[in-house]
Steps between C-alpha positions, in 0.01 A plus 500: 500500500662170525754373701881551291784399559790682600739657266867443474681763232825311528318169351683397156369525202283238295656392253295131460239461181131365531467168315581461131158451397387847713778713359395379133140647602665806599706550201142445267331752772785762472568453083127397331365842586833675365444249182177669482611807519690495215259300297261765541739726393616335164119444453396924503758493211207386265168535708577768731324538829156647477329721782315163596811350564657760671201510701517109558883579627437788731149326649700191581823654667296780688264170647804274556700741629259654768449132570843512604529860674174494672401142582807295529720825638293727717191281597640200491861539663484797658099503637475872416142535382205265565298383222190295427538102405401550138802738467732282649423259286491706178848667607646146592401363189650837285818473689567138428448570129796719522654132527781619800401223683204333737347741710621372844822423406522854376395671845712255664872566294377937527481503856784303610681758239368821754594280834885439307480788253889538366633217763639209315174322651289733245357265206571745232763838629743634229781588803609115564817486303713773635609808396616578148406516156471103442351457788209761429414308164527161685246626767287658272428211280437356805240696613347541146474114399739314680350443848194281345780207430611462804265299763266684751636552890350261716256577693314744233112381614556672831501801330106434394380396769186748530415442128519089480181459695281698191401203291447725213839644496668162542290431152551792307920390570456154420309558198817716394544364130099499444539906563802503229351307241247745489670756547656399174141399317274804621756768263474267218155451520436847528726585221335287279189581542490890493732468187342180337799351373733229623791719461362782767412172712887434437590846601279528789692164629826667457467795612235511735631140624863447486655833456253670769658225719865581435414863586355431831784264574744778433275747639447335848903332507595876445391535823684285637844574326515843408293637789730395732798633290399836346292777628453745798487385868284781682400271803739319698519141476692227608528358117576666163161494386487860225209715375531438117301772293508264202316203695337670665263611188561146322465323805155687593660630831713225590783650387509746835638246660680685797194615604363208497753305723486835728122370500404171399158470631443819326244478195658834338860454404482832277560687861542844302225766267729413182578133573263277260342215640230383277454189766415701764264673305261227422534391852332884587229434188436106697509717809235772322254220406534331887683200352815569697519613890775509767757691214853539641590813469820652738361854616736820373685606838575076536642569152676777581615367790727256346629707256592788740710106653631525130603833485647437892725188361637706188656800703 
């Protein structure tokens, strides 16, 4: 892991913007897909949504947001599985079409978040304002959205160090709006052509583009906010990272987050029999067909080690 830099919790708040012209991209980046959203909703009134569609929908946030959980998250960040080239590829390129930013730059901003997780040095922590009512709704808007206007910490690129030197990775990020824009055209295209008409080519834009993008937003920022808000804490931690039952099925396992700060480098985050974690599962199918070695896994009395620390703590 690269060299970080050490964390000060007492260090104010940032309160500066990004440049005008960046915070206007951020404002189209957080509201188009919401526009979307609602456009495909006003449009069902007199098509509907047919089971091509919905398949369109469900195809496209599955791919994009496994992009996200498996290949930006747990290969990329955290190095808990090895994988061949072709699938780092094909996961970098799904994960960018889930349009949350380049690939590096998204590795970079998630692990300086574990090194400062809830110090005011973390990018995007909901426990920066205070205590109190106000101060809750202030810090969870600003883990949800409000983070991505303010500039990055200097320094970020030391935090990707080991990944810089893989040509195709520094590719796949800089080819970051390629990956959207077809992100956006491969639903349409598909909706048009399995329903023949202009209008399912329409629907297959919205839906399968724009509103499968707002849902992954929310989906992934939930993480982010509400994780670290609302939920159980069986593992100790020095942060308020929460297992959240809710994201943790609409998330496809990343909603366990206290396990997963417990264990980062872990590839299962769904530590538990009844704990869903759909992510981890394809990682065991990769792992089935030889595709994926070297899984992360903590062993059960390491596991129960730490909760027994738990368990010690709350007495």
């Amino acid at each position: 892991m690269p060299v970080i830099e050490t964390i000060s919790p007492e260090a104010p708040v940032h309160t500066e913007l990004i440049p005008a012209h960046m915070r206007i991209t951020m404002l189209f980046v957080v509201a188009i897909p919401f526009a979307g959203l609602i456009a495909g909703i006003a449009l069902l009134w007199g098509y509907g949504l047919s089971w091509v569609q919905l398949a369109v929908f469900a195809g496209m946030y599955f791919l994009t947001a496994l992009g996200v959980t498996l290949g930006f998250h747990r290969l990329f960040t955290h190095r808990a599985f090895k994988t061949t080239r072709p699938i780092k590829l094909i996961l970098g390129i799904l994960g960018s079409m889930a349009v949350e930013g380049q690939l590096l730059k998204w590795v970079a901003v998630h692990r300086r978040h574990h090194q400062c997780s809830d110090t005011q040095d973390d990018p995007h922590s909901p426990h920066v304002y205070g205590h109190g009512f106000l101060a809750m709704v202030r810090g969870l808007w600003h883990a949800h959205v409000g983070w991505m206007f303010q500039p990055d910490a200097p320094g970020l690129d030391r935090y990707i160090d080991d990944l810089v030197p893989d040509r195709m990775l520094r590719a796949v990020s800089r080819l970051f709006p390629l990956w959207v824009v077809l992100g956006l055209v491969i639903p349409a295209v598909l909706g048009g052509v399995l329903t023949g008409t202009w209008t399912g080519a329409l629907v297959g834009f919205l839906w399968g583009g724009l509103a499968r993008i707002f849902l992954v937003h929310h989906m992934t920022w939930s993480i982010n906010s509400v994780c670290h808000l609302w939920g159980r804490r069986p593992f100790p931690s020095r942060d308020e990272s929460r297992n959240n039952l809710v994201f943790g099925v609409l998330g496809l396992g990343e909603g366990w987050h206290n396990n997963h700060h417990a264990f980062p480098i872990s590839a299962r985050h769904g530590l538990r029999w009844w704990q869903i974690d759909i992510t981890y599962l394809v990682i065991r199918a990769l792992q089935a067909m030889r595709l994926a070695w070297k899984v992360q896994v903590p062993c059960a009395e390491t596991i129960a080690g730490r909760l027994r620390q738990q368990s010690g703590r709350s007495r």
